[in-house]
SETI-605777 format. One record per residue: residue in three letters; x, y, z of N, C-alpha, C in turn. Coordinates in steps of 0.001 Angstrom, whole numbers, plus 500000, padded with zeros to 6 digits. Atoms other than C-alpha are relative to their C-alpha. Layout:
ALAXYZXYZXYZ...
***
This chain:
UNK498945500703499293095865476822411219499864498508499698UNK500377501359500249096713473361409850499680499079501724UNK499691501050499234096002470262411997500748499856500401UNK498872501110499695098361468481414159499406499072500580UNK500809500947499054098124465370414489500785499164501268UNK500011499928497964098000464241418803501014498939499791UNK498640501433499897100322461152418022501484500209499863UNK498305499395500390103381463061416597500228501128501534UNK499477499540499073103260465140419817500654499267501272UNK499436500858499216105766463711422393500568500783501447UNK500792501531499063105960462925425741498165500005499631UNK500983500356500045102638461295425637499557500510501361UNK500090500082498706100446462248428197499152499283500916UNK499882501036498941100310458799430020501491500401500785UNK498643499712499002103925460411431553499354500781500842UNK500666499416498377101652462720433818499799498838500853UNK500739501005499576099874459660434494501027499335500780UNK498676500702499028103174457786435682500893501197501158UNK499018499241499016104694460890437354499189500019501393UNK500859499999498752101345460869439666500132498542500955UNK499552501314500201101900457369439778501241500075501256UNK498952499976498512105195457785441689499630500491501118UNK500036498950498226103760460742444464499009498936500479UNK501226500800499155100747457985445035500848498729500539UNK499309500865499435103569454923445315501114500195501227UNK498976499157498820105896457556447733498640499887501095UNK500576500080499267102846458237449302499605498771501166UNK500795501228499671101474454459449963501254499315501154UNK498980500397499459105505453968451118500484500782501275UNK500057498760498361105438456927453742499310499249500928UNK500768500656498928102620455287455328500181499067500470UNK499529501477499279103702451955455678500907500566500682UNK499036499691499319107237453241457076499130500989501449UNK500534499394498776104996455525459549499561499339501098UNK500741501145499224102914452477460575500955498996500824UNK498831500614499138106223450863461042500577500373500747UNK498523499537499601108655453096462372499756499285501463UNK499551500744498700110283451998465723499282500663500829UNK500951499402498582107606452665468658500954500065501069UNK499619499611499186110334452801470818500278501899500090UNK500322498952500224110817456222469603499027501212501032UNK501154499678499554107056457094470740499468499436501104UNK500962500899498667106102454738473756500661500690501249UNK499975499231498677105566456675476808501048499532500970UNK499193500129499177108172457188478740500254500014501688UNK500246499580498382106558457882482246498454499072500179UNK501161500399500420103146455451482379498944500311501600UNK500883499817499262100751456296485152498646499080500127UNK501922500830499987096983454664486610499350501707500095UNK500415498852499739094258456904486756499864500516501604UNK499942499317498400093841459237489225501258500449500911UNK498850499991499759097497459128489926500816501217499676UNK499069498944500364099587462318490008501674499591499914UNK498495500483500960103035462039488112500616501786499888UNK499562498751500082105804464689488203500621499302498781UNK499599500370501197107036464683484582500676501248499773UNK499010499121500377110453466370483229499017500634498614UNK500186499533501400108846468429480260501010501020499313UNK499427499299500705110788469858477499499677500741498987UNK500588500095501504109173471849474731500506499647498686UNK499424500308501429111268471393472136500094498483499651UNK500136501341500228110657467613473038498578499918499517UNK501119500470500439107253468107471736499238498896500895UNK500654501009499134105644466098474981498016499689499961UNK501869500601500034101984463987474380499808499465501043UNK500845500860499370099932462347476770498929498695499183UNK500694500639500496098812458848475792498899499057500718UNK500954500743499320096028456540477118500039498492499348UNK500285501386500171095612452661477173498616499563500198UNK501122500498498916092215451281477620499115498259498966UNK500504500902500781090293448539476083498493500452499390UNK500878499394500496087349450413475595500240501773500355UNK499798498734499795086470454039474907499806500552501214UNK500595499203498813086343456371478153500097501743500249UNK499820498552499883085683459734479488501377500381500794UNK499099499796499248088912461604481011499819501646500308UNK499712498437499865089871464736482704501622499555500350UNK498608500204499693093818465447482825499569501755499869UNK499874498171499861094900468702484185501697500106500472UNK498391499331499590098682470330484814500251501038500227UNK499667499035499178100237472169487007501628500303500452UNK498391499587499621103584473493488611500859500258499115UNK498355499865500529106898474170486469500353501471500298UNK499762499061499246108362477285486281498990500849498944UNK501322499180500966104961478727483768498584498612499862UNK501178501015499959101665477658483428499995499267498466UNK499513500929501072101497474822481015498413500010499588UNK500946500245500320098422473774478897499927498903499136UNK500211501462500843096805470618477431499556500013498668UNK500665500112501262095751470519473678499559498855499764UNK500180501321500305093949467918472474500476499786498339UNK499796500520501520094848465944469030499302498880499358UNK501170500919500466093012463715466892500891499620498402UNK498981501082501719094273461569463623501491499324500451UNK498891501112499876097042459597465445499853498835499753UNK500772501050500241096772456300464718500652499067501225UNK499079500627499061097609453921467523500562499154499738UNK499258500708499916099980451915468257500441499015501106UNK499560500835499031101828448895469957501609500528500527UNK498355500218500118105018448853471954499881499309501620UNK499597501006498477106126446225474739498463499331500067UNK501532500871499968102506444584473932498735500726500482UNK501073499100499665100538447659475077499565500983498928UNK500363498941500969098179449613472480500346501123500659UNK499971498660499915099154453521472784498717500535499602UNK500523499190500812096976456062471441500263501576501082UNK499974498836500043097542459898471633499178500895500094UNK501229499348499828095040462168472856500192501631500391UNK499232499220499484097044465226474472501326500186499474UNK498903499695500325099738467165473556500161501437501442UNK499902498778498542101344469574476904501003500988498973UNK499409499026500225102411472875475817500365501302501268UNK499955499789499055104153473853478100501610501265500102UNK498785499342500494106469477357478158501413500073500401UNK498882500068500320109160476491479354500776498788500551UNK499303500783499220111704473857480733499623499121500990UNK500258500079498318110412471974483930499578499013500255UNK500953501048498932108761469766486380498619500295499952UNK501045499530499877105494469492485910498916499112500327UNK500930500390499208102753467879487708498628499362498978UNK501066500072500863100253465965485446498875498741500770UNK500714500987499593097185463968486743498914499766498915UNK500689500012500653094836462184484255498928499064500730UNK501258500884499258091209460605485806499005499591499052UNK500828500725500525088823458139484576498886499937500530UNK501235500476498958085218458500486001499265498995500280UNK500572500910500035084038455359485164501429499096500085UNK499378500679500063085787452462486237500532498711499224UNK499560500306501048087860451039483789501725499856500069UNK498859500516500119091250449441482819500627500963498872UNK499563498712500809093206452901481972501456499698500626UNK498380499356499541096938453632481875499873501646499087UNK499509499011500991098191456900480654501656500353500338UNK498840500231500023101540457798479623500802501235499453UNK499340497966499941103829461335479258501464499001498499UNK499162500374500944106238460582475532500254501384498920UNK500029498959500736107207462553472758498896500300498999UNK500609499812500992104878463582470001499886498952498829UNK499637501244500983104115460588467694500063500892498587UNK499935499774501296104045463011464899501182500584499407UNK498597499607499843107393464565465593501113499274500405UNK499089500614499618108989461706466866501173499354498416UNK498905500050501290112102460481464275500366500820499412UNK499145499183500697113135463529463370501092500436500868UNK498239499915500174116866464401463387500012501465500029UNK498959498249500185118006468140464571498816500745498845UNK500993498822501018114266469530463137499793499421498689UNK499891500650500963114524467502460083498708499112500162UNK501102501018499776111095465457459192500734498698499675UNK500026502036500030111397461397459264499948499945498671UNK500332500245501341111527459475455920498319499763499928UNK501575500313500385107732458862456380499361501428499464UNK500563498700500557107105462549455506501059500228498800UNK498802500060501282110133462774453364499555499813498791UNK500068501247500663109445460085451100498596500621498919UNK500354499467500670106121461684450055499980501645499269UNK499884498858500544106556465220449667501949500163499124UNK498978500294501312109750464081447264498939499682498803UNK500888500530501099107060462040445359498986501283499575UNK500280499086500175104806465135445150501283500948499014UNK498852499302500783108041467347444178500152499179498621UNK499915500879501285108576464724441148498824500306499491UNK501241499723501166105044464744439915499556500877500092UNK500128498784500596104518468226440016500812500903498826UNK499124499961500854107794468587438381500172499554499111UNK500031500982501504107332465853435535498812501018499600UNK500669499335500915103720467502435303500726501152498797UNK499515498479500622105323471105434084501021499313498762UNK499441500338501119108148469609432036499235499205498619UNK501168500934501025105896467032430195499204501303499339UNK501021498991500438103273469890429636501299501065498897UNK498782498987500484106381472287428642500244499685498519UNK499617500703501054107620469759426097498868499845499180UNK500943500137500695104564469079424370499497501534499666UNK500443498620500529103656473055423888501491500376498952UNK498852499319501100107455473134422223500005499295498854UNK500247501230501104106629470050420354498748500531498798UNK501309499576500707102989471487418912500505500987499401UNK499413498436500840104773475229418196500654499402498965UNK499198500728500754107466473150416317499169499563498695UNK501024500299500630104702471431414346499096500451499130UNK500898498937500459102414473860413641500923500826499072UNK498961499330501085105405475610412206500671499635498674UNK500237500139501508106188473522409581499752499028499667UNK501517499992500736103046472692408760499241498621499089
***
């Protein structure tokens, strides 16, 4: 089988290299827009002290979190009760916090709760400490449209779709380019 030689085969493959290139610049642009998006969106809509029981409208399909304010880390217990089913707390972890009206957020709780209702949430601080907590939607679900993700998720899994899709074509083209080649000779 003669030689071919790697220079006459075309696309080059520095075009992977740029197609990854875009899903890492989609990517880098998701995050900023995430970091940005409008905290009104996400900033608790019901804010509580500790120790304080709060009746809170929950909706599931509103995806409802529990967030905390504090200036340092603390221990909590939050527990819920009443609607018309028993509800339950999940915890979450990788939110990143946030500001809105000059108060850091952060996300610690998510209420799953089955159905519709009024529901009774108290969160306590055992050590005394400068706590709020606060009943909002889901910061990871918030901005989406009728089930639809936000452009911050958007944005990269387009860039992904592209450079998986340049990979294959690029690769494609260069195996029709080499057959071609090899053929005459």
């Amino acid at each position: 089988m003669p030689r071919i030689d790697s220079e006459a085969i075309k696309p080059g493959l520095w075009s992977i290299a740029a197609v990854w290139a875009v899903f890492l610049a989609c990517v880098a642009a998701g995050w900023v827009l995430f970091l940005r998006a409008d905290t009104a969106e996400v900033a608790p809509m019901r804010t509580f002290a500790s120790g304080e029981r709060v009746t809170v409208p929950v909706d599931p399909a509103d995806r409802p979190a529990v967030y905390i304010s504090s200036d340092t880390p603390v221990p909590y217990d939050c527990s819920v009760s009443g609607g018309p089913g028993q509800a339950r707390l999940a915890a979450t972890t990788g939110t990143p916090p946030f500001t809105a009206d000059g108060v850091t957020w952060e996300q610690f709780l998510v209420i799953n709760a089955p159905a519709r209702g009024d529901y009774q949430l108290t969160c306590t601080a055992p050590e005394p400490a400068s706590v709020r907590y606060g009943v909002g939607p889901d910061l990871l679900s918030a901005g989406r449209v009728s089930g639809i993700p936000s452009p911050p998720v958007l944005l990269p899994a387009a860039g992904l779709l592209v450079a998986v899709g340049g990979t294959v074509v690029v690769l494609a083209r260069r195996n029709i380019v080499r057959k071609r080649l090899a053929i005459s000779g």
